[in-house]
N, C-alpha and C positions, 0 to 999 in steps of 0.2 A: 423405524428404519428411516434414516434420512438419507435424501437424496442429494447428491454434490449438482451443485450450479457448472453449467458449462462457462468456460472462458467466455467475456466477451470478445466480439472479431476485432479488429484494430480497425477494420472498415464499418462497423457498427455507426452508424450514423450518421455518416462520409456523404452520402449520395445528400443528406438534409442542410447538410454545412456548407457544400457546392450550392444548392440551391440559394439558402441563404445570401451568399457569395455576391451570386448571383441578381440575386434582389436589389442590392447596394452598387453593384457595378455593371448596368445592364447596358455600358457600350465596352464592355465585356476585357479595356487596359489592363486589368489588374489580373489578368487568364494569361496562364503557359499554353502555349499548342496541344501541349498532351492533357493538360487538364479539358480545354475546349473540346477537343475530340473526344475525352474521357468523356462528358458531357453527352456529346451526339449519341455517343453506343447505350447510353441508356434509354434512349426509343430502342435500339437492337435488344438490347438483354435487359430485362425489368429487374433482376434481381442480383445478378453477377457481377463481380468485382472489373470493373471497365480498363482501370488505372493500366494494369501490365500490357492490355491486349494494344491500349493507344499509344505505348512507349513503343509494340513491335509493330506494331503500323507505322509508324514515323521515324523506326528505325528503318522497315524495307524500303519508302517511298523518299523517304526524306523534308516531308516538309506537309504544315497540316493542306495545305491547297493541292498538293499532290495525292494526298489520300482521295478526300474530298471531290476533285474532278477527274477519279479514273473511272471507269466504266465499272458495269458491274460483274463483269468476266476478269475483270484485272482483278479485281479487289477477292472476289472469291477464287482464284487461283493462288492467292498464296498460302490455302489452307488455314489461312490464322482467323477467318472469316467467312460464315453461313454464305448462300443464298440471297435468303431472304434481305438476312442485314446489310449486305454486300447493298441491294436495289435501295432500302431506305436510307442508308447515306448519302447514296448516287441522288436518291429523289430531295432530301434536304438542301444535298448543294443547289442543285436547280432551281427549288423554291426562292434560295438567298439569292442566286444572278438572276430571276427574273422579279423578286421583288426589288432589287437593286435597280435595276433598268427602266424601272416605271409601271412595272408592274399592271399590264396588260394596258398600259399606255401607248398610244400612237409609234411607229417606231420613226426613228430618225433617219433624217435624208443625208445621205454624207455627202451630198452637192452642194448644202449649208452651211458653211463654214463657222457661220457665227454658235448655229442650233445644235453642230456635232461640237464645236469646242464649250460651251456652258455644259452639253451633255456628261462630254468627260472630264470637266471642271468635277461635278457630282464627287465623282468617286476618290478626289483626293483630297476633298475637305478633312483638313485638321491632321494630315500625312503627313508622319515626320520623320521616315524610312523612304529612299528610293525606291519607286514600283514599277515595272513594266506591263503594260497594260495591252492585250488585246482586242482589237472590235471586228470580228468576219463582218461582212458585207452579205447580204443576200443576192441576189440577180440583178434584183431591181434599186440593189444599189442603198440598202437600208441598214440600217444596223439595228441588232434585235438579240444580240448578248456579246458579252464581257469575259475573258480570259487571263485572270492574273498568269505571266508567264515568269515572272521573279521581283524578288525585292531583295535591299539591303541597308547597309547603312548609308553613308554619305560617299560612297563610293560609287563610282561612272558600274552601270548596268552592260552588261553584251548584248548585244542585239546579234543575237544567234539564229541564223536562215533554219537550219538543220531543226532547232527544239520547236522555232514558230513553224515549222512547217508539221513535226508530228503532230502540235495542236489541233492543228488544220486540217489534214486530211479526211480524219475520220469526219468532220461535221460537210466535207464534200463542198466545202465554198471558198473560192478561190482568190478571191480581192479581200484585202484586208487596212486597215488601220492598227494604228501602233501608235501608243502614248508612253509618255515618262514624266515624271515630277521634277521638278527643282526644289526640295524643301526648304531651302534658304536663301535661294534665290531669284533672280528673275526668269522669265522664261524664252529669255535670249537664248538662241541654240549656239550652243559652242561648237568649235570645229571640230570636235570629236563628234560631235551629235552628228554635224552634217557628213562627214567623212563614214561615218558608222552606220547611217540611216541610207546613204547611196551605194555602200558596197554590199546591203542589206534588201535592197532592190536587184540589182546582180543575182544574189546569189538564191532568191525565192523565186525569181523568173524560171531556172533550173529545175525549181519542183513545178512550172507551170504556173507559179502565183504573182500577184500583182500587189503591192504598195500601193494603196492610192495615197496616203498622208502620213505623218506623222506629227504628232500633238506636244507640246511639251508647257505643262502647268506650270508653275513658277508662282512668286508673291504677289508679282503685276496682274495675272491671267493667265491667258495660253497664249501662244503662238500655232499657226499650220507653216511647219515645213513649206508645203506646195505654193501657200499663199506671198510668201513672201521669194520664192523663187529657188531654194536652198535644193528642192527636191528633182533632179537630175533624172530623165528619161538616158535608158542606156540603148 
């Protein structure tokens, strides 16, 4: 009596070929969002096909940094996601913004001007997408994590009061910094910036919050908004 071979899976060695991938490209250019996240869910699920579950996560949230920094009551609310795996996503992002930051490094004084702009210089080495960047303040006036709040191509970002304010609330800290890249340019602020970053002070005072700066990287360096006088007490 012979016995018939089962089909193999089409996913049959998928999770060895990502790795592989992986090995070759380990500042990770050559990854779709949903393959990255497909990635992550494998700490979540050892043995499970990841692929579909990271396409409806990035269909509900819209974007892999949205999955990635929602809580872990967001993420298991939409049913498509445990518990458990809900918290070690939540704990993986964490891990990456605080090894991002310096990683149990002294934190930064954003009275500094020179030590908070090389700080957020960091994060847009070799950036070749426009990013919006978040830095809450602590009390004491320190910075001690990072909130991607959007990116795009070579198009002008919004600096939207309403999204940086949901950011915000929930971490309960109410001074903030705000950066943006110029990827091909200098980091002269153009009148958009400064018209867009004052009516942005406006309109976060409303939720109770404070602007202290604004950053903008460019080819030259950075520039501080406040430093050079652009940033407008209302």
């Amino acid at each position: 009596m012979t016995t018939k071979k089962r089909p193999l899976s089409t996913h049959a060695g998928h999770r060895g070929r990502m790795r592989q991938r992986f090995l070759s490209d380990r500042d990770l250019s050559g990854f779709s969002e949903h393959e990255l996240l497909e990635m992550v869910l494998y700490f979540c699920y050892t043995r499970a096909d990841t692929n579909e579950l990271a396409h409806k996560l990035l269909d509900r949230f819209g974007s892999l940094d949205a999955v990635m920094s929602s809580t872990p009551e967001e993420l298991a609310s939409t049913g498509l996601i445990g518990k458990r795996p809900a918290e070690t996503v939540t704990i993986l992002y964490s891990l990456a913004a605080y090894l991002r930051r310096g990683g149990g490094a002294e934190p930064v004084d954003a009275r500094d001007h020179i030590a908070v702009g090389k700080y957020i210089q960091s994060f847009f080495i070799g950036e070749e997408r426009e990013k919006l960047l978040i830095f809450p303040l602590s009390s004491d006036l320190t910075i001690r994590n990072c909130i991607l709040l959007g990116e795009g191509g070579r198009q002008n970002i919004r600096f939207n009061a309403s999204e940086i304010a949901k950011k915000m609330l929930p971490l309960k800290q109410r001074s903030l910094i705000i950066a943006h890249n110029h990827p091909f340019s200098t980091s002269s602020p153009s009148a958009n910036d400064v018209h867009s970053t004052n009516t942005l002070v406006s309109g976060l005072r409303a939720y109770g919050m404070t602007l202290e700066d604004h950053y903008i990287i460019g080819t030259d360096g950075f520039t501080s908004l406040r430093q050079t006088g652009a940033l407008y007490e209302h």
